[in-house]
Every structure is written in structure tokens, then in C-alpha cells.
KEKEZA-546933 format. One line per 5 residues: their letters; for each residue x, y, z of C-alpha. Coordinates in Angstrom, 1 decimal, decimal comma. Each point is the difference from the previous one (the first is absolute). Layout:
<nodes>
A = X/Y/Z; ...
</nodes>
This chain:
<nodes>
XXXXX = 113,2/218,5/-65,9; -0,5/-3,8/2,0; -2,7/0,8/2,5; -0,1/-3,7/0,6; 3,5/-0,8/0,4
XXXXX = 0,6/1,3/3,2; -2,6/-2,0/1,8; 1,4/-3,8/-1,9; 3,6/0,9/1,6; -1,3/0,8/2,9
XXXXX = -1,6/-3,4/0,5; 3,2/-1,6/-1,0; 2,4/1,7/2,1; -3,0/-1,1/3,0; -0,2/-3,1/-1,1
XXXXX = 3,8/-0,9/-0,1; 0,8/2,2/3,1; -2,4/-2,1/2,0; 1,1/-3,3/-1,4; 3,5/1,1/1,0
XXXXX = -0,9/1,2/3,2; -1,3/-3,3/0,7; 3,2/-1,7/-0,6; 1,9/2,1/2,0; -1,9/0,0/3,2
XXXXX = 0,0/-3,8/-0,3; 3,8/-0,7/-0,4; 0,4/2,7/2,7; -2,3/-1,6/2,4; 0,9/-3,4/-0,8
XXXXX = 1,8/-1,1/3,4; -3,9/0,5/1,7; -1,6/-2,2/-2,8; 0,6/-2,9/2,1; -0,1/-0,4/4,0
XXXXX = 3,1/0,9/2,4; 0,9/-3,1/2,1; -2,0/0,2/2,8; 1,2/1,4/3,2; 1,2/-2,1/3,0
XXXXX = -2,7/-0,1/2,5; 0,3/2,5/2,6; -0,5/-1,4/3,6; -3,1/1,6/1,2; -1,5/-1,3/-3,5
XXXXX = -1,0/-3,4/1,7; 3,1/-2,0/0,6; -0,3/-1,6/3,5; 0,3/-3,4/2,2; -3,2/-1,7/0,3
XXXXX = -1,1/-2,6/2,9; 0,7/-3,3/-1,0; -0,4/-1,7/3,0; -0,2/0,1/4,1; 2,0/-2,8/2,0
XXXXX = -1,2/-0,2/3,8; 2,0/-3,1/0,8; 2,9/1,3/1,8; -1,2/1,8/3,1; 1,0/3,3/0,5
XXXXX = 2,5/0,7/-2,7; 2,9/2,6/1,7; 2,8/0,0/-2,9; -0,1/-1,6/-3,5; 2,9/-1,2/-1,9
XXXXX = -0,3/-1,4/-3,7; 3,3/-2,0/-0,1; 1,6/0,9/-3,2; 1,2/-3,9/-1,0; -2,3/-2,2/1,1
XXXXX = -3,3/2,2/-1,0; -1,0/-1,1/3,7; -2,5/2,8/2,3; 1,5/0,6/3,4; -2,5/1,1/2,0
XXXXX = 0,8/0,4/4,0; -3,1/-0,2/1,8; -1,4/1,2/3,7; -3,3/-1,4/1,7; -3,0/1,5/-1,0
XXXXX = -2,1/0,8/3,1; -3,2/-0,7/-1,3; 0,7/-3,5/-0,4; 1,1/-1,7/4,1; -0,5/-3,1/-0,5
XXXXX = 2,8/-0,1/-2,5; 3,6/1,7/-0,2; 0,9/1,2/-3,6; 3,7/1,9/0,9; 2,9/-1,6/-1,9
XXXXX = 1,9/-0,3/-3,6; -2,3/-0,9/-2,9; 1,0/-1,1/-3,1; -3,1/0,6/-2,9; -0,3/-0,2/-3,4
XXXXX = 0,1/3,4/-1,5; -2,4/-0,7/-2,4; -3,3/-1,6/2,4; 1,4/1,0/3,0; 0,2/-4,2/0,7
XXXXX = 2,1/-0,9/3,3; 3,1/-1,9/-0,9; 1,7/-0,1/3,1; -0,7/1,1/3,5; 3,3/1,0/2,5
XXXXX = -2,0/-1,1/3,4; 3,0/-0,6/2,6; 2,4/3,0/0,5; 2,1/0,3/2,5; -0,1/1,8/3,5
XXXXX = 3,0/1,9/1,8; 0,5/-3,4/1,8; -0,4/-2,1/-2,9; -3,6/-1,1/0,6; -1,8/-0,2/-3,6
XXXXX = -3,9/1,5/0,1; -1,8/1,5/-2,6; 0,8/3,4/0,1; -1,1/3,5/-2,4; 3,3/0,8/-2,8
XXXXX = -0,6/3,8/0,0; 3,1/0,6/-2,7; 1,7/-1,5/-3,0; 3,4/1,1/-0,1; 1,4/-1,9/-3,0
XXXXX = -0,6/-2,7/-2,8; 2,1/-2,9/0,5; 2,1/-1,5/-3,0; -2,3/-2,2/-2,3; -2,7/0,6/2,4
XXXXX = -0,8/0,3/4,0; 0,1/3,7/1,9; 1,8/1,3/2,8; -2,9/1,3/2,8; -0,7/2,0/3,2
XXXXX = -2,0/-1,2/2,4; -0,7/2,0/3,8; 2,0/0,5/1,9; 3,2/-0,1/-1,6; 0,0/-3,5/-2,0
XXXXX = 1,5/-0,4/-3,4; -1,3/-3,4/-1,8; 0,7/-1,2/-3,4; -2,0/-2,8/-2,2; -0,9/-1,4/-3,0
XXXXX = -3,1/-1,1/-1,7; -1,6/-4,0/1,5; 2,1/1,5/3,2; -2,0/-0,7/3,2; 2,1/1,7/2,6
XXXXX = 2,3/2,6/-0,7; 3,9/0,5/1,0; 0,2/3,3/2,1; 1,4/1,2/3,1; -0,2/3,4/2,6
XXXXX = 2,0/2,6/-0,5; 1,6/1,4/3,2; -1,1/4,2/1,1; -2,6/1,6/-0,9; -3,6/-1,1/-2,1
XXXXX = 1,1/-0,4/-3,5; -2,1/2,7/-2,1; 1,3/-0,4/-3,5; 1,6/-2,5/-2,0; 1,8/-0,4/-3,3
XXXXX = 2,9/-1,9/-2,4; 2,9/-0,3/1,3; 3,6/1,1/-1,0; 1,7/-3,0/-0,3; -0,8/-3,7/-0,2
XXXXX = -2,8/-1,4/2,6; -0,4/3,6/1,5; -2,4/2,5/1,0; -0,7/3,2/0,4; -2,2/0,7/2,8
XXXXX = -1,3/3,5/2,1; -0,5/0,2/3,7; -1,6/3,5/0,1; 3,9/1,9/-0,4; 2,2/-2,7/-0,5
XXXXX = 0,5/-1,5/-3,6; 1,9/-3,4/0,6; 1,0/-2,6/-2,2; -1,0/-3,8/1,5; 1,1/-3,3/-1,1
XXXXX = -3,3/-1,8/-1,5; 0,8/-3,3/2,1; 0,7/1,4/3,4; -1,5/3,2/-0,5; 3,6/1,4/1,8
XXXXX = 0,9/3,7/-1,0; 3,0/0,2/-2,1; 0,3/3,9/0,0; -2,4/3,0/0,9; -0,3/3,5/-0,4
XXXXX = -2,3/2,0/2,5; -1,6/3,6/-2,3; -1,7/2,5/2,3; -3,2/-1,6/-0,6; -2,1/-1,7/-2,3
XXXXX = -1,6/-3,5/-0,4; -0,5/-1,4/-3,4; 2,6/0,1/-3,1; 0,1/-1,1/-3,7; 2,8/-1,6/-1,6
XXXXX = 1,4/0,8/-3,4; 2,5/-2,9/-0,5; 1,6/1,0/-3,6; 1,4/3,4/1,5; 0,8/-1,8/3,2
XXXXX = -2,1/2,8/1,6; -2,9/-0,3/3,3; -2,4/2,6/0,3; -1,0/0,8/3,4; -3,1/1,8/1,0
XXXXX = -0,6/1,8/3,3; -3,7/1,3/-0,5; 0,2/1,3/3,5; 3,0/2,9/-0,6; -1,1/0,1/-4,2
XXXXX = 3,5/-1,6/-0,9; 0,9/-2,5/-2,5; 3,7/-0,8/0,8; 1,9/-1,9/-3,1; 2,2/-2,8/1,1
XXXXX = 3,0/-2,1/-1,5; -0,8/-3,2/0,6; 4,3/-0,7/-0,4; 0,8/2,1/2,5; -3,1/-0,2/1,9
XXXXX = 0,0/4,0/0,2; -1,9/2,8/-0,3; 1,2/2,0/-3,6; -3,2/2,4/0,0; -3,2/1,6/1,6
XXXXX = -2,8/1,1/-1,7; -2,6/2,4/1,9; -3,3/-1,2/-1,3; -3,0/2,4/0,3; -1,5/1,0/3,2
XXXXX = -3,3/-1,2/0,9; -2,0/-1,8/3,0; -1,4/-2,8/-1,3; 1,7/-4,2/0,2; 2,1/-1,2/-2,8
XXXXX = -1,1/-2,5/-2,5; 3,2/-1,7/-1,7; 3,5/0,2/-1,0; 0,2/-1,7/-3,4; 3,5/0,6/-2,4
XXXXX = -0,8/-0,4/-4,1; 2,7/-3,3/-0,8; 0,4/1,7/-3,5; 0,5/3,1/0,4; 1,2/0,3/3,8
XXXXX = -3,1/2,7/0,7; -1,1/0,1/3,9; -3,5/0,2/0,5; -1,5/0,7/3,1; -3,8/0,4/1,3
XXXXX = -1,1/2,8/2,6; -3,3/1,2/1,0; -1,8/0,0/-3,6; 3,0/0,3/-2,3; 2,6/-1,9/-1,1
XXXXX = 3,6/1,9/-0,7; 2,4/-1,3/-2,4; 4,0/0,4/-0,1; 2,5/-0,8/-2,1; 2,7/-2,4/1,1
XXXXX = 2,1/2,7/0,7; -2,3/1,6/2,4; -1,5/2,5/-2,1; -3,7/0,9/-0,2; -1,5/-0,7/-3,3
XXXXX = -3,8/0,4/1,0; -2,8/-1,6/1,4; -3,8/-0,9/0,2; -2,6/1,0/2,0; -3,5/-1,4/0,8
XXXXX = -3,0/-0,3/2,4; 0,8/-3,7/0,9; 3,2/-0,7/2,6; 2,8/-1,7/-2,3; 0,6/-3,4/1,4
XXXXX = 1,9/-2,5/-2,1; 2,2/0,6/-3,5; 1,8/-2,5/-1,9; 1,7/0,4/-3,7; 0,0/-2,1/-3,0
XXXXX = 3,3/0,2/-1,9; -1,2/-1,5/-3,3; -2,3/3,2/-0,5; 1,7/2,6/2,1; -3,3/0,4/1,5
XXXXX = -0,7/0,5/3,8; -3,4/-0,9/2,2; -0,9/1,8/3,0; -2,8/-1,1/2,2; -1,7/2,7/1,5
XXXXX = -2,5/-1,5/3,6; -2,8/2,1/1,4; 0,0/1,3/3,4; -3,0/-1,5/0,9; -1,3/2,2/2,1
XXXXX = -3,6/1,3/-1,5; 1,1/3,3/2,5; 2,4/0,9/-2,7; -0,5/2,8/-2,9; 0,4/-2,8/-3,1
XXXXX = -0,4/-2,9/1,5; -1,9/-2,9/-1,8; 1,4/-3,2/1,2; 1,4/-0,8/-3,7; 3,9/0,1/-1,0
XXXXX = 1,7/0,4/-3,1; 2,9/-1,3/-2,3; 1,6/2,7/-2,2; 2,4/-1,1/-2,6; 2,8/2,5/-1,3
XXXXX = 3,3/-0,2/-2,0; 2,6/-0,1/2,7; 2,3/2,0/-2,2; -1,8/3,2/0,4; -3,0/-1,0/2,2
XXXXX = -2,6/0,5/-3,1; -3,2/-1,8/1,1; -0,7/-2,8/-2,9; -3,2/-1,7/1,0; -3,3/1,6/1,3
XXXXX = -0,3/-0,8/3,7; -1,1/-3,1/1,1; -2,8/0,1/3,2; 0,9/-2,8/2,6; -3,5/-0,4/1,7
XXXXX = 0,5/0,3/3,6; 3,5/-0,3/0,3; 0,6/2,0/3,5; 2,8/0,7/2,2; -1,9/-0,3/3,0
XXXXX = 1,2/-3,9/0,3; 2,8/-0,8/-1,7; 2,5/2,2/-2,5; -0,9/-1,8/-3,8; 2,8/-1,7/-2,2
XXXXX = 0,7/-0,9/-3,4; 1,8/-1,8/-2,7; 0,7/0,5/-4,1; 0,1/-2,8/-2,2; 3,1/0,8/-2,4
XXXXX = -1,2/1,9/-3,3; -3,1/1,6/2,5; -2,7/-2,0/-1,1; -0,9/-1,2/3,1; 0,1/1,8/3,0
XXXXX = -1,1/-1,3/4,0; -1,5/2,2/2,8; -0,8/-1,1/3,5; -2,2/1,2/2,4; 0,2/-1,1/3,1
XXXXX = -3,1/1,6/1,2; -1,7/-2,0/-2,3; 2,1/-2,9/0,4; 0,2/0,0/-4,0; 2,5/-0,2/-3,0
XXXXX = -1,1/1,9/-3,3; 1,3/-1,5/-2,9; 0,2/3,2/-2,7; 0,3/-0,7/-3,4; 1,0/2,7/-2,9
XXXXX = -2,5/0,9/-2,0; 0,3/1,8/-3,3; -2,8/1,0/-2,1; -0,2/-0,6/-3,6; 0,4/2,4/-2,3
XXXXX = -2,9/1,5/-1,9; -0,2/-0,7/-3,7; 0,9/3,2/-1,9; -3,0/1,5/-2,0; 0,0/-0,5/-3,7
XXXXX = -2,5/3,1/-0,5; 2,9/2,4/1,2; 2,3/-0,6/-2,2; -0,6/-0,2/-4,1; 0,8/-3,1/-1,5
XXXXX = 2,9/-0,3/-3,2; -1,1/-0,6/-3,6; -0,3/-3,8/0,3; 3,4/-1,4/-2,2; -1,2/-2,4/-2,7
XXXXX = 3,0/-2,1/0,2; -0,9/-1,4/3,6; -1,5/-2,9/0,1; -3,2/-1,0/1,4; -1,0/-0,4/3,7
XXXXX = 0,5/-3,5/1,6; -3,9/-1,2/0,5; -0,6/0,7/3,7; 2,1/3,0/0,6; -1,7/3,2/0,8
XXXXX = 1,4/4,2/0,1; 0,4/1,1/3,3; 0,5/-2,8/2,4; 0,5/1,2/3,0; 3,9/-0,5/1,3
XXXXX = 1,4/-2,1/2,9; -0,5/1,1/3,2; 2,5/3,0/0,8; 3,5/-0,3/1,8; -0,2/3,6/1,3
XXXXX = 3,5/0,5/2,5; 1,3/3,7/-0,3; -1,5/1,8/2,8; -1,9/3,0/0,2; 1,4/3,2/0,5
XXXXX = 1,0/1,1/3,6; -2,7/1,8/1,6; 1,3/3,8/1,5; 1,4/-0,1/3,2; -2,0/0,3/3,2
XXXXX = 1,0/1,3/3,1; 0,8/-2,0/2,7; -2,4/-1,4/2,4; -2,7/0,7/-2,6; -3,2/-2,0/-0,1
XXXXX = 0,8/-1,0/-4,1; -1,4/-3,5/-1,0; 2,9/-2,6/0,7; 2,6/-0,1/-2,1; -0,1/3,5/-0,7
XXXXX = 3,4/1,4/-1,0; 1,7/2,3/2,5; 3,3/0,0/-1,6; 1,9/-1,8/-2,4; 1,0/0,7/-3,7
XXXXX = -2,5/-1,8/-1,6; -0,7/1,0/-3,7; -2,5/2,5/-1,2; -2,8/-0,3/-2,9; 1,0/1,7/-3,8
XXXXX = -0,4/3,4/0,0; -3,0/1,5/-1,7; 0,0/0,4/-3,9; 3,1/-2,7/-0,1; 0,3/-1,9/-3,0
XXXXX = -1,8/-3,3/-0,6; 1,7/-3,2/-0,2; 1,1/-1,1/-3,1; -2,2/-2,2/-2,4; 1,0/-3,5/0,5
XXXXX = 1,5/-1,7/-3,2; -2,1/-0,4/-3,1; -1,7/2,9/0,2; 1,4/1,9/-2,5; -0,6/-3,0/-2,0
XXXXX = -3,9/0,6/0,1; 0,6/3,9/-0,3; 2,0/-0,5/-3,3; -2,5/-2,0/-1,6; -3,2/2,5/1,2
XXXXX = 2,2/2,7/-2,0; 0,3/-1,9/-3,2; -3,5/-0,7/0,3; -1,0/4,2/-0,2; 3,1/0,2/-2,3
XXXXX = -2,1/-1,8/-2,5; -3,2/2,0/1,2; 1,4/3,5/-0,5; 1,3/-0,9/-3,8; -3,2/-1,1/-0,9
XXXXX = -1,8/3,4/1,5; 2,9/1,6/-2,1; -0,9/-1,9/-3,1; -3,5/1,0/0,6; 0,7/3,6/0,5
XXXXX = 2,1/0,2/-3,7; -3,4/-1,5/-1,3; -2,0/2,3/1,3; 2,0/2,9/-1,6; -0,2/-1,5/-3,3
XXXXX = -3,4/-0,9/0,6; -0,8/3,5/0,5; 2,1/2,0/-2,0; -0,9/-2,2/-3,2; -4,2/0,1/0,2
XXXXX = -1,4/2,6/-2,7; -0,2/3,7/0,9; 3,0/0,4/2,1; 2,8/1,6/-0,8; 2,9/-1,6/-0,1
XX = 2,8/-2,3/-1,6; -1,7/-2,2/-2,5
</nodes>
């Protein structure tokens, strides 16, 4: 009989089970010994476009144009009413980065030639190399370049011009007269060709499919014209509603027609069908598109009118990925930029770093800058360190565990928020429609660990490898320890 012997193999099988145990869970857990690659920061998270800077030296800015070679601000300007004893309306050329005049367009030409100083209400087109292609009231086209004084123009004959735009062929235009799209020759401002739509008064070209998007907010139609034939191909009902129109603005990369009503914006594909929209409590004023990031920017005014439910005399820029209307950055306040004076512009620098807002109540240009926040140093405590490998050599002198990284380069957007319905009161930028992407599902696996990490897991195991042989050792002892003192019975 071994009364003892029980109790000895009992510690050793406990012993080595542990120790074993040990190594398994280890190797089985080693992808988690070390960090997953952080995450892309989601928009909401505290990417956005911070003030950088407020230019007041070119009147009352109507339409911005950031010409894409020279790096020159077009700015056309009206007379700010505050300020009689001086007339402000004409072309201004700034510095994009002070907001520092370089050029000021003063004479412009009259229907009978006689040059004044007059308000440029539209920018139709960027000029090769540099200069822009303007409206001016009634129905003058002008064109002129940066140092210019006084601009080439002349009238167009008809009706007030009330859009303008590139034109199809060599030192053309494209110009609205309420109904009538014609195409003018930029010298003489004679029409070449017309087409009269049902109604309508402002347009948006999209030159690579050779396509002109005409709005008529009055019926809710968006007619799609070929600028060869200069014919209608297509009408698109857009959404009933009462309130104005904001914009007609086409996507250059993707051929995508935005246009503002009331407090959204809807979006359609260059085919004419609807891929979505936003919605929000500000009136949608102004969009341009960046191609570089595939990015869109939609300026939403205030009504300025305290009478309205909402209403806080401040606008807003929203950012989104074009592709599927996804908004990217948190929203941006505009303090006091209301419609009550003047409908708000804006430009993108290529890449979206830089983006310009006017406000012509204010008489002001915002310089916004992109602002990422750096990432946070990860936290050493969270994660247990590897057996430190003997072979490495020694720290340089100066260098220290867990500096903190660079600051973070956070682009993929957040997810698309769900779908509101339309004419809701849902912060601007909210997404209507679109097929913007959705967050993991719950319980879905984690990211991979990034390389070397089973490195560091490979040598924790070896370390309680060697641990569990020497509780092993130190369990055989034991038994021989025990089963060997006098008065137990036993093998001798």
C-alpha cells in the first residue's frame, strides 16, 4: 500500500498540465500579443478645415475661381454698401495665401463701349495659363488677365445674361438668358447657335462627355444637353418642393450632377440616374469638386431670417466622397455667412488642403486649412512586453520607449450615416441617399497583427518552454524527495 503516492503524481500531472497550458494559450493568442495597426480615423473623430485666415480686400466677393495654372484667386467683386465714398465692384486678383491684391480689373466695358467700374457677378471659365472669362449685368461677357487694368468684353444681344460657362469650341461661351442656352463668340459676344428648353436659367458644363446640364428650378427639371448637337438627349424630374434653387454643379471626374434645392442637395449619375443625396437645416448654396481626392464641398448659407425655426445666422461646409456621398470631415461653422445679401462661393486648392469661402454679407474670404490631429501614442501598460532578446544591442543614448508617432494622415472616411428622409432637419451633410459604405459588423474579426509580431510571440513561448521544464524537473524531485525519506513505503 503507497498512501503517499497518489498525492506526489498528483502534483506532477498539476504542475506540468499548468506549465503546458501556459504554452498553449500563449502560441494560441499570439497574433494579440502585439498591437493591430491602428484604424484610419473616422470623420467625425476630429478631422476638419480650420480658419487660417479672413481677406476683406476685395469688396463684395460674388464668384471665386482658383485658376488651376497660375495658382492666381479670381475673385469678382460688387460694391459694398456700407462703404459710399468708395466703389469696390470689379475683377480682383489676390494671393490665395494673404488674401494680398495683385491686380485690380477697374475699366469694363458698357453696351456702348464706355469703360466704368462695374460689379463681375460670375466667373464662367479659367483662361489658358491664366486670366477668366466673366459676367457682368446686364448681359456683358469680359475676359482678362492678371496686371490687366481694363478688361476685353462686349453685350450680348436679347435678354439679361443669367449664367455663364466654357465654351465648346475655341474663344466661345456658353451663356443663359433665362430659357435660351446660346453659344457666343468671346470677342464679339455674337451667338453662334442656341437652343431655347422650356425654362430654366442657369447650367453646368461637363466638357469630357461633351454634355450641359440645364436646370429649370421653376418646373423641377434638369434637362441634359449635347453640346455637338446642341440638343436636348434627356429630362430628369427632380423632386417637388417650393423653395429657390441653390446650384447646378457636374463632378469633372466622375460626370455626377449635383444640384441644390430648398435644404438638400440631389445627386445623379451622368446618366441621369439618382444615386442619393444630402439633407440639412442650412440652404445649399455653392459646390465645387476636387479631382485629386474625389472629394466634393458643399456650402450650405443661412436664411437669415431670426423668424425661421433653425436659424442662427452661421453656415456650414460639409465635405464628402463624391463617389458615394460619404461625409469625410466634421462640419465646418462659417460664422455669419447668410443668404440674405449675397449667395456664398468657393474654391479647392488641388489635393484639398486649402479651401476658400466667401461671404458677401460679410464682405469676407475664409481661408480653411485641413487639419488633422495627431495620433495618440499607444499605451505600453495594455499590452505585455516580449522577453527582452540578449543579442540586441544596446539603446542609442538619447532614445526613449514610447515616443509618440508623427502626427496622423487619417483619409478613409467614416461610414455613411443611415438615410434620412427628405426635407428632414438632419445636421448638413447628412446622407439621404447614396451607397456609401457601412461599419464591420459586430463580433467581426480583428485586423491582423502587423509584421513581427509573431516574432515577439515566439520568443515569450520559449521563454515558459524553459519555465515549465524546470517546474517538471522540480516535480520528479519532489517524488523522489518524498518517496525516499524514512518510514514510507516505497521503492528504495
Amino acid at each position: 500500500m503507497k498512501p503517499h503516492a497518489p498525492r506526489v503524481t498528483g502534483a506532477l500531472v498539476f504542475t506540468t498540465a499548468t506549465a503546458a497550458a501556459l504554452i498553449v494559450a500563449v502560441t494560441a493568442g499570439g497574433a494579440g500579443a502585439e498591437p493591430a495597426a491602428p484604424s484610419p480615423q473616422a470623420a467625425p473623430g476630429g478631422v476638419t478645415y480650420r480658419e487660417a485666415g479672413r481677406f476683406t480686400t476685395a469688396g463684395k466677393p460674388r464668384d471665386l475661381l482658383l485658376h488651376p495654372e497660375s495658382k492666381n484667386l479670381y475673385v469678382g467683386s460688387d460694391d459694398l454698401a456700407d462703404t459710399a465714398d468708395v466703389n469696390e465692384g470689379g475683377l480682383y486678383v489676390l494671393n490665395p495665401a494673404d488674401g494680398s491684391v495683385r491686380s485690380t480689373v477697374t475699366r469694363i466695358p458698357g453696351p456702348t463701349g464706355t469703360f466704368a467700374r462695374r460689379a463681375v457677378t460670375r466667373i464662367g471659365a479659367a483662361l489658358p495659363g491664366d486670366g477668366v472669362v466673366f459676367g457682368y449685368p446686364l448681359r456683358g461677357i469680359g475676359t482678362a488677365r492678371t496686371g490687366d487694368e481694363t478688361a476685353a468684353g462686349a453685350w450680348v444681344a436679347g435678354a439679361t445674361v443669367t449664367d455663364i460657362g466654357p465654351g465648346i469650341g475655341p474663344g466661345t461661351a456658353l451663356v443663359a438668358q433665362g430659357p435660351v442656352l446660346a453659344e457666343v463668340d468671346l470677342a464679339t459676344a455674337a451667338v453662334r447657335r442656341s437652343l431655347t428648353l422650356e425654362g430654366g436659367d442657369s447650367f453646368a458644363v461637363d466638357a469630357a462627355r461633351k454634355t450641359v446640364w440645364f436646370t429649370d428650378f421653376a418646373n423641377r427639371r434638369l434637362y441634359k444637353v449635347d453640346t455637338e448637337r446642341l440638343a436636348v438627349v434627356a429630362t430628369v424630374e427632380l423632386p417637388a418642393g417650393e423653395g429657390f434653387g441653390g446650384f447646378t454643379e457636374v463632378d469633372p471626374q466622375t460626370g455626377a450632377v449635383w444640384v441644390g434645392l430648398d435644404n438638400s442637395v440631389v445627386v445623379y449619375a451622368a446618366t441621369g440616374t439618382r444615386l442619393g443625396g444630402l439633407s440639412g437645416k442650412d440652404l445649399p448654396r455653392a459646390a465645387r469638386f476636387d479631382s485629386a481626392t474625389g472629394q466634393a464641398f458643399v456650402v450650405w448659407q443661412d436664411a437669415g431670417d431670426p423668424s425661421l425655426p433653425g436659424s442662427d445666422n452661421d453656415g456650414t461646409l460639409t465635405v464628402h466622397r463624391s463617389a458615394d456621398l460619404t461625409e469625410l470631415v466634421r462640419p465646418v461653422v462659417l460664422p455669419g455667412n447668410q443668404v440674405q445679401l449675397g449667395v456664398a462661393s468657393l474654391a479647392v486648392q488641388p489635393g484639398a488642403e486649402v479651401v476658400l469661402v466667401s461671404s458677401p454679407a460679410q464682405g469676407t474670404i475664409t481661408r480653411l486649412e485641413r487639419f488633422v490631429p495627431p495620433e495618440p501614442s499607444p499605451d505600453p501598460s495594455s499590452h505585455p512586453s516580449p522577453s527582452p532578446d540578449p543579442s540586441a544591442s544596446a539603446p542609442s543614448p538619447g532614445a526613449s520607449a514610447g515616443t509618440p508617432t508623427g502626427p496622423g494622415t487619417a483619409t478613409s472616411p467614416a461610414a455613411s450615416p443611415a438615410p434620412a428622409p427628405a426635407g428632414s432637419t438632419a445636421a448638413p451633410g447628412a446622407v439621404v441617399g447614396g451607397t456609401g459604405g457601412q461599419p464591420p459588423a459586430a463580433g467581426a474579426a480583428p485586423a491582423p497583427a502587423p509584421h513581427g509580431s509573431l516574432a515577439s510571440t515566439g520568443t515569450t513561448v520559449l521563454s515558459l518552454a524553459g519555465t515549465a521544464a524546470a517546474l517538471t524537473l522540480a516535480g520528479w524531485a519532489l517524488i523522489r524527495f518524498r518517496v525516499g525519506r524514512p518510514g514510507r513505503t516505497g521503492p528504495g
